[in-house]
C-alpha positions as CSV (number, residue, x, y, z in Angstrom):
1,X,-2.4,56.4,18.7
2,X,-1.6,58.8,21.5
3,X,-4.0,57.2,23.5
4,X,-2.5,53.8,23.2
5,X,1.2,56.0,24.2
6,X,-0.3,57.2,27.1
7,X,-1.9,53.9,29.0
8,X,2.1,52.9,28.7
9,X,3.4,55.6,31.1
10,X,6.3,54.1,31.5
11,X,7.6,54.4,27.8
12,X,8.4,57.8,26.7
13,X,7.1,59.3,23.8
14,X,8.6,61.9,21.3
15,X,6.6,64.0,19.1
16,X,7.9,65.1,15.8
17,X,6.1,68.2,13.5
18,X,8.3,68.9,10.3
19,X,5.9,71.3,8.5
20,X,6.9,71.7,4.3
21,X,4.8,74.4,2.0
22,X,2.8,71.4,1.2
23,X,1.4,69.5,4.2
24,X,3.1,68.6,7.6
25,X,4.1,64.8,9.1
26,X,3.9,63.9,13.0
27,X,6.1,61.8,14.0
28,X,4.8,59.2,17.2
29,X,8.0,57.5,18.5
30,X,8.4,55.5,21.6
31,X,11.2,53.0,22.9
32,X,8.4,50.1,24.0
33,X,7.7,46.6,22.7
34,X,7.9,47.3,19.2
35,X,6.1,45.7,16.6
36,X,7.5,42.2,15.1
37,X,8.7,42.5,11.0
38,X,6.3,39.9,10.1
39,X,3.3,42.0,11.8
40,X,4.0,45.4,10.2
41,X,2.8,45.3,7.4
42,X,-1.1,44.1,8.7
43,X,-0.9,46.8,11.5
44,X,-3.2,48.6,9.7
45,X,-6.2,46.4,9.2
46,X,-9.1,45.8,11.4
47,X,-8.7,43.3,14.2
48,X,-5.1,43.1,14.1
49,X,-3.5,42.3,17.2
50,X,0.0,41.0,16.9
51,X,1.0,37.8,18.7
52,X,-1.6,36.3,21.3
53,X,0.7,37.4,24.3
54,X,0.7,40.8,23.7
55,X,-3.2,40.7,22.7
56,X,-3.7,39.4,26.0
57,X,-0.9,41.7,28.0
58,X,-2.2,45.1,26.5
59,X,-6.1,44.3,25.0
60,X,-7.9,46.4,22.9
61,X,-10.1,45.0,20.0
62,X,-7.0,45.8,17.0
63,X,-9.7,48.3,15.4
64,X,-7.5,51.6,16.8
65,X,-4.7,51.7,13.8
66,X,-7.4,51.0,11.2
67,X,-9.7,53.3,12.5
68,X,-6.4,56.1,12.4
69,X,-5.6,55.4,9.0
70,X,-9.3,55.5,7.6
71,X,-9.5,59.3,9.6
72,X,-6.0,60.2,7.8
73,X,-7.0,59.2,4.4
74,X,-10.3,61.1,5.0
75,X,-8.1,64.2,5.0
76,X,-6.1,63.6,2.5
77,X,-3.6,61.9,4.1
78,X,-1.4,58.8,4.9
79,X,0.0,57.0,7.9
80,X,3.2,55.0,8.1
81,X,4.6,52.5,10.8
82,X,8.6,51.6,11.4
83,X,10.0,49.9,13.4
84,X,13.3,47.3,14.3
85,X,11.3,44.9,15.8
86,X,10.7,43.7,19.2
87,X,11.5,45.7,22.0
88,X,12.9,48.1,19.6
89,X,10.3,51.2,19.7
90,X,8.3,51.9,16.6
91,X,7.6,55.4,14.9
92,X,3.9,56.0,13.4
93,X,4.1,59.0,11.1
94,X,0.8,60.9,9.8
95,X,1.3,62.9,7.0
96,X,-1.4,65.0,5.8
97,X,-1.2,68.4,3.7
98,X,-1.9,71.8,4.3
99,X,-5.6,73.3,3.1
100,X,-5.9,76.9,2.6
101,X,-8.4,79.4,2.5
102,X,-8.8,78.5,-1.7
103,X,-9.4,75.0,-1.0
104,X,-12.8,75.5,0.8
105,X,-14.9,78.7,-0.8
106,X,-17.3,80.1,1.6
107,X,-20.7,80.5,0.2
108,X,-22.4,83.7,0.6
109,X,-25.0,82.1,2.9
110,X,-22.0,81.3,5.6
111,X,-20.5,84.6,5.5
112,X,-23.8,86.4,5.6
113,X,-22.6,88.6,2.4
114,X,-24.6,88.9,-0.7
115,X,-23.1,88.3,-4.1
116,X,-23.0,91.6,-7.0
């Protein structure tokens, strides 16, 4: 998602990191073309491109916000997509929550220590 900000250099982006004691959300927000009501809710899925005019304006193969959301459920997570419409800006949030220490034991094999 960042990537896709970036080749638009002429768009700022804002980054957003609200941290909770149970997982954080980044917030991707930018004032560019927006994405079209009808078309959010299939953002997600493989191949997706919007309208033919901006497939052909900006490229890409629509795989990049599939791809995002498989890695964010991998870790436990979820990704969400807003936005007014065209030419409005859209905000992509990715929420995911907070492991600690508890949540992955190190065996004794990693830490080199031997078990009484």
């Amino acid at each position: 998602m960042l990537s896709h900000e970036l080749r638009t250099p002429l768009t700022p982006v804002q980054l957003a990191v609200p941290i909770d004691g149970t997982g954080i959300a980044i917030d991707f927000t930018d004032h560019g073309i927006g994405i079209e009501p009808e078309i959010l809710p299939k953002i997600f899925t493989p191949f997706e491109q919007g309208s033919s005019d901006l497939a052909r304006r900006y490229g890409g193969l629509g795989l990049g916000l599939a791809i995002s959301r498989s890695l964010v459920q991998m870790h436990g997570g979820r990704i969400t997509a807003t936005s007014d419409g065209r030419d409005q800006g859209a905000t992509f949030t990715v929420e995911l929550p907070i492991a600690t220490a508890s949540d992955y034991p190190v065996s004794d094999e990693l830490t080199g220590m031997e078990s009484d």
